[in-house]
C-alpha positions as CSV (number, residue, x, y, z in Angstrom):
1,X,-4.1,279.6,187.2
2,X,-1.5,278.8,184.7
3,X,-4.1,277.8,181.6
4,X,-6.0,281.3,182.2
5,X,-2.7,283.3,182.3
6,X,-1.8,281.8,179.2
7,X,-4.8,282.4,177.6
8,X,-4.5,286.2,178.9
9,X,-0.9,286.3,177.2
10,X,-2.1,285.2,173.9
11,X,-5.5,287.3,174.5
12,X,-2.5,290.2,174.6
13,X,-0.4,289.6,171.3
14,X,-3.7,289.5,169.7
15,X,-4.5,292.8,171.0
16,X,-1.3,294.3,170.2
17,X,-2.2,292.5,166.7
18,X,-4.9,294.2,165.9
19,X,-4.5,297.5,166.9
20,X,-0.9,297.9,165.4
21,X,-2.4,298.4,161.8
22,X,-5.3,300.3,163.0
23,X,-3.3,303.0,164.4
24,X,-0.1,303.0,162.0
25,X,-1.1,303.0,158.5
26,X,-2.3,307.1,158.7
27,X,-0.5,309.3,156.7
28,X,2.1,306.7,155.7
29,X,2.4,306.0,151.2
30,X,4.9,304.2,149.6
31,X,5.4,304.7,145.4
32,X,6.8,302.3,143.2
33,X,8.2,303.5,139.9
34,X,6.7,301.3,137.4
35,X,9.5,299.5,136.0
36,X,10.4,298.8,139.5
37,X,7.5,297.5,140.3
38,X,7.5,295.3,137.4
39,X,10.0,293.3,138.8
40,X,10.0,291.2,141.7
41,X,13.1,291.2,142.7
42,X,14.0,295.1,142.4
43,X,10.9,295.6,143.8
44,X,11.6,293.4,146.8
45,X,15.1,295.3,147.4
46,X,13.2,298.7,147.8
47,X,10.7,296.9,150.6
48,X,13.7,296.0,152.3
49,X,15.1,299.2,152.1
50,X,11.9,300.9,153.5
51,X,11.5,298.9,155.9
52,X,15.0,298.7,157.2
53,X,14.3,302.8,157.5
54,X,11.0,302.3,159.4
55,X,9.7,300.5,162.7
56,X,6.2,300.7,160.8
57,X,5.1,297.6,158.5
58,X,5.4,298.2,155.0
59,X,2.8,296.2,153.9
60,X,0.3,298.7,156.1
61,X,1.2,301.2,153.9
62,X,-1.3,302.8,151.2
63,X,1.1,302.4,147.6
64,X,0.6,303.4,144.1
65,X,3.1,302.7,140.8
66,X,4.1,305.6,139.3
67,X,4.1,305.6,135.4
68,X,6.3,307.3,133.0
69,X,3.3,309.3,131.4
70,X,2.8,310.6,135.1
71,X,6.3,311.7,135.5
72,X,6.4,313.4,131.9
73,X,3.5,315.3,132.5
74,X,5.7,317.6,135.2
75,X,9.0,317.2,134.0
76,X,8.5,317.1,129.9
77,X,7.8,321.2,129.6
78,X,10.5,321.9,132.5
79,X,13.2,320.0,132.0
80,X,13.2,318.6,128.3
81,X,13.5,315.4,129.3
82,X,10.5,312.5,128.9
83,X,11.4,308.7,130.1
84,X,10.3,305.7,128.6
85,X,8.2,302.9,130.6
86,X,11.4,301.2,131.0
87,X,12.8,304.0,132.7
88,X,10.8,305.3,135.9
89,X,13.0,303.4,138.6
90,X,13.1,305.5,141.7
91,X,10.7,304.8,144.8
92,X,9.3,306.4,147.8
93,X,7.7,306.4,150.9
94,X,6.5,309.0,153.6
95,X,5.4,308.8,156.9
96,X,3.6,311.6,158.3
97,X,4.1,310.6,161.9
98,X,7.4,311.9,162.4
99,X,6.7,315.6,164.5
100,X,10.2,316.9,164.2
101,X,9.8,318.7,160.8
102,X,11.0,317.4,157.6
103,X,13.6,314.7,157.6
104,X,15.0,313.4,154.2
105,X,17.3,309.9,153.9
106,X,18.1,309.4,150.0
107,X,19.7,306.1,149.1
108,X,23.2,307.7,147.9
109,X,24.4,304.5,146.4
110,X,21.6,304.8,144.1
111,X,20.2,308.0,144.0
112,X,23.4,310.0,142.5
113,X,22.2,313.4,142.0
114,X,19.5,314.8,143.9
115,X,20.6,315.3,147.8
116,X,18.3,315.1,150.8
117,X,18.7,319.1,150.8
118,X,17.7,319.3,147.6
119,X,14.3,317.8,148.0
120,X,13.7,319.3,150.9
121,X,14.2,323.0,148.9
122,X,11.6,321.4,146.4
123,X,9.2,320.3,149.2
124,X,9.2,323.5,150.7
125,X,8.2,325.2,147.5
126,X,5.1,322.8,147.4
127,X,3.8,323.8,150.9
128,X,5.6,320.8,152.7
129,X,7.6,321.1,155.5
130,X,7.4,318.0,157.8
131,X,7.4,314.5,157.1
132,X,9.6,311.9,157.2
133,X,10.6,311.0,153.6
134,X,12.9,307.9,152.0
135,X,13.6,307.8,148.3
136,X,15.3,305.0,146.6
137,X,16.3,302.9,143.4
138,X,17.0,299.5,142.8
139,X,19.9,300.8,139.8
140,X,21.3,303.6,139.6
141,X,19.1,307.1,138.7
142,X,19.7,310.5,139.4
143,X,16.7,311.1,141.7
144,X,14.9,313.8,139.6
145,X,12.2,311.6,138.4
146,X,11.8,310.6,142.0
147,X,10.2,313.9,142.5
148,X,7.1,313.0,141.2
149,X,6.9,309.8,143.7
150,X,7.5,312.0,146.4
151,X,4.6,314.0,146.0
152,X,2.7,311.3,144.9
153,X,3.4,309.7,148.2
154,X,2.4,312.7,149.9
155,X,-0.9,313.2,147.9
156,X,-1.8,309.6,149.0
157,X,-0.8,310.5,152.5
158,X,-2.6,313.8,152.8
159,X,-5.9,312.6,150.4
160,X,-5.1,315.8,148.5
161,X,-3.8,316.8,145.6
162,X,-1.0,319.2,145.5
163,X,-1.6,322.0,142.6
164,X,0.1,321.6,139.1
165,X,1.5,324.8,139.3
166,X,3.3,324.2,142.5
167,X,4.4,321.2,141.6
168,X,5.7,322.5,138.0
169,X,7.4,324.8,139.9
170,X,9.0,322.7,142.6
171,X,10.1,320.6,139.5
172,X,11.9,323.8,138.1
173,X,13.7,324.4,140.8
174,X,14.9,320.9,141.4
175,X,16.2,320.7,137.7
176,X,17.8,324.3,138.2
177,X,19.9,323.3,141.3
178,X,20.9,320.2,139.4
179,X,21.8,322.3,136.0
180,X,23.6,325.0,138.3
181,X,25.8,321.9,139.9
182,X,26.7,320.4,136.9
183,X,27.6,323.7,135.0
184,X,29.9,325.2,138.1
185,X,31.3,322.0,139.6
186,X,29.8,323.3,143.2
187,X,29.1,320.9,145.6
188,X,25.7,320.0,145.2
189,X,24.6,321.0,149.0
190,X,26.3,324.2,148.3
191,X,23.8,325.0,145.6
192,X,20.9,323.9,147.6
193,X,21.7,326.2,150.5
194,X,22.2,329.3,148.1
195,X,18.6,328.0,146.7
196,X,17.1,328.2,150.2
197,X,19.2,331.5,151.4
198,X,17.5,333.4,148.5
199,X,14.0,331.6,148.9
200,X,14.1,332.8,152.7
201,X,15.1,336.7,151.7
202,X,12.6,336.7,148.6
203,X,9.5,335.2,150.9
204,X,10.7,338.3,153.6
205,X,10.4,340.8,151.1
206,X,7.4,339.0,149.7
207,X,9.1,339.7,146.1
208,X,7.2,338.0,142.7
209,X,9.6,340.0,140.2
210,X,12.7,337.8,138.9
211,X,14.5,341.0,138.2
212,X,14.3,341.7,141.7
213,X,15.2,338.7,142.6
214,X,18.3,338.2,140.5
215,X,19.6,341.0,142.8
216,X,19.3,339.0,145.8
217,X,20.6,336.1,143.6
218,X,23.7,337.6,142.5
219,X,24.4,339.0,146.1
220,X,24.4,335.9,148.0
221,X,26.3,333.7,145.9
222,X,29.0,336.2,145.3
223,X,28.8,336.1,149.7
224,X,28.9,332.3,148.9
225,X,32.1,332.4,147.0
226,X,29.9,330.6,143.9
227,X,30.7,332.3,140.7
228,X,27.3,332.1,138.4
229,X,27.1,333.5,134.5
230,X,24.3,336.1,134.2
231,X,22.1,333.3,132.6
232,X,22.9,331.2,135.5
233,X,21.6,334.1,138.3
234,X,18.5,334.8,135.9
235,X,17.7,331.3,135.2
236,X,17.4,330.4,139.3
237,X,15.7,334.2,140.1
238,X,12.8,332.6,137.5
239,X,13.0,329.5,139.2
240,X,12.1,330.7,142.4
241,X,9.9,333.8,141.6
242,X,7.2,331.2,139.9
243,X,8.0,329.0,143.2
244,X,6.6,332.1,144.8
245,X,3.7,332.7,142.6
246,X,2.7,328.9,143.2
247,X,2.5,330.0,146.8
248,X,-1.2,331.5,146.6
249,X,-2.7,328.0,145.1
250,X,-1.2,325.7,148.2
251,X,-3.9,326.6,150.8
252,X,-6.1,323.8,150.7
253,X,-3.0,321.3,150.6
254,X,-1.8,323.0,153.1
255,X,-4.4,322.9,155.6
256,X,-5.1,319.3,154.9
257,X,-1.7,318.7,155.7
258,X,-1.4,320.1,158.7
259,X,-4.9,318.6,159.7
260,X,-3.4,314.8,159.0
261,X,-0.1,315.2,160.1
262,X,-1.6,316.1,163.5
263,X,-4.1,312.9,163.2
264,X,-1.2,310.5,162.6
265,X,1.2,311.8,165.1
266,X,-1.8,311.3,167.5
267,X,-2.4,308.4,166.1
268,X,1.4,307.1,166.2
269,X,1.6,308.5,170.3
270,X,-1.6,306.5,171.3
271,X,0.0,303.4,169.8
272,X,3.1,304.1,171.4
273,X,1.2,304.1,175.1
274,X,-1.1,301.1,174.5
275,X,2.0,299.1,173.5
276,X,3.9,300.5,176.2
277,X,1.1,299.5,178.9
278,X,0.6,296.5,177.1
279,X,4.1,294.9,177.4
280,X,4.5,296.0,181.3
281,X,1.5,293.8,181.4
282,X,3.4,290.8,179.4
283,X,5.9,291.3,181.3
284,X,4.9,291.4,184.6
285,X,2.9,288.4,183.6
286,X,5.5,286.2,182.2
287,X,7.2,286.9,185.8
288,X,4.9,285.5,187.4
289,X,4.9,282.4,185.6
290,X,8.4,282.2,185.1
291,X,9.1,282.0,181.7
């Protein structure tokens, strides 16, 4: 009996083998920025990173390089800024299993800007609010130009593309918080929660105007104890009213979304009990023949 029970052991791991990639790789993207992925090294780094933030294989997941001319074509008209090729270090991956919402771990001894808050205030104005997202560098960067990876990642993820005009926005608002931290010395969450305040009163009020907005802008920060210039009120009130006038285009992505999220946290759960029912088997067969 001992040959046939060994073959049934190995008969298992093979199993276990097979279906693992079958049954994981939905709904799970990992971007490279292109210099990054230009070089081995850096590039190896960031794999380790992912995958010391992930029980999933990171070579299961679907990737794509993200180029300079990709991330310049959001943030050139928004922010003023355009990077060279040599430039476009920040990486990211999503996994669309995760069921609890949106959780956000950014690399803060790289990424010295952008906070997980702050991306998740972005997401949200792009339709996306679950996910489990990791963003990282192999040098230093200030995690705005990782924006683009994200939703990248999550256009890979989903099969859909999210609309220009919510992602333009979404990239606004990102660059606002960041502008508004750096001008008033606020903690950078501080900002970020002021962002998503006013986000949540404007979408109850179902308010487009920025004049109206500014109101509501002015309001809660003064509540906040964050002192903003009348340029600084006005320039996040237009930040956020064309994050609401993005909302209308997000439909489809959002729909998709939800329909693929649902497939891989399925997907993730059936694993989860075949693997479960497969290792009481291993065990209860390595018992028996005492190893």
């Amino acid at each position: 009996m001992v040959i046939p029970m060994k073959k049934l052991l190995i008969g298992l791991i093979l199993i276990i083998v097979t279906l693992s990639p079958i049954y994981a790789v939905s709904g799970f993207a990992v971007t490279y920025g292109e210099t990054t992925y230009g070089n081995s090294d850096w590039k190896n780094s960031v794999n380790n990173y992912f995958q010391s933030h992930t029980s999933k294989n990171i070579s299961d997941a679907n990737s794509k390089v993200i180029t300079a001319s990709e991330v310049n074509e959001i943030s050139q008209n928004i922010t003023g800024k355009t990077y060279p090729s040599s430039q476009i270090y920040s990486c990211a991956m999503v996994d669309l299993s995760y069921s609890n919402g949106i959780k956000i771990i950014v690399d803060t001894s790289k990424i010295n800007v952008v906070t997980p808050k702050m991306y998740e205030n972005a997401l949200e104005s792009s339709g996306i609010t679950n996910g489990y997202v990791v963003v990282t560098s192999p040098t230093t960067a200030s995690g705005e130009a990782a924006l683009a990876g994200v939703f990248k990642s999550y256009e890979i993820a989903v099969g859909t593309p999210i609309p220009d005009q919510a992602k333009k926005a979404a990239t606004e608002e990102l660059y606002t918080e960041t502008q508004i931290v750096n001008e008033t010395g606020q903690n950078a969450d501080n900002i970020a929660d002021l962002f998503d305040k006013v986000k949540t009163e404007v979408q109850k009020q179902n308010l487009e105007d920025p004049s109206q907005i500014k109101i509501i802008v002015i309001n809660m920060a003064k509540s906040a104890n964050i002192n903003l210039t009348d340029e600084q009120a006005q320039q996040i009130a237009n930040a956020i009213s064309n994050s609401q006038k993005a909302q209308g285009s997000l439909t489809d992505f959002k729909n998709q979304l939800k329909n693929v999220t649902q497939q891989a946290t399925d997907a993730s759960g059936i694993l989860n009990q075949i693997m479960n029912y497969l290792q009481g088997i291993f065990d209860y067969l390595k018992g028996i023949l005492g190893q």
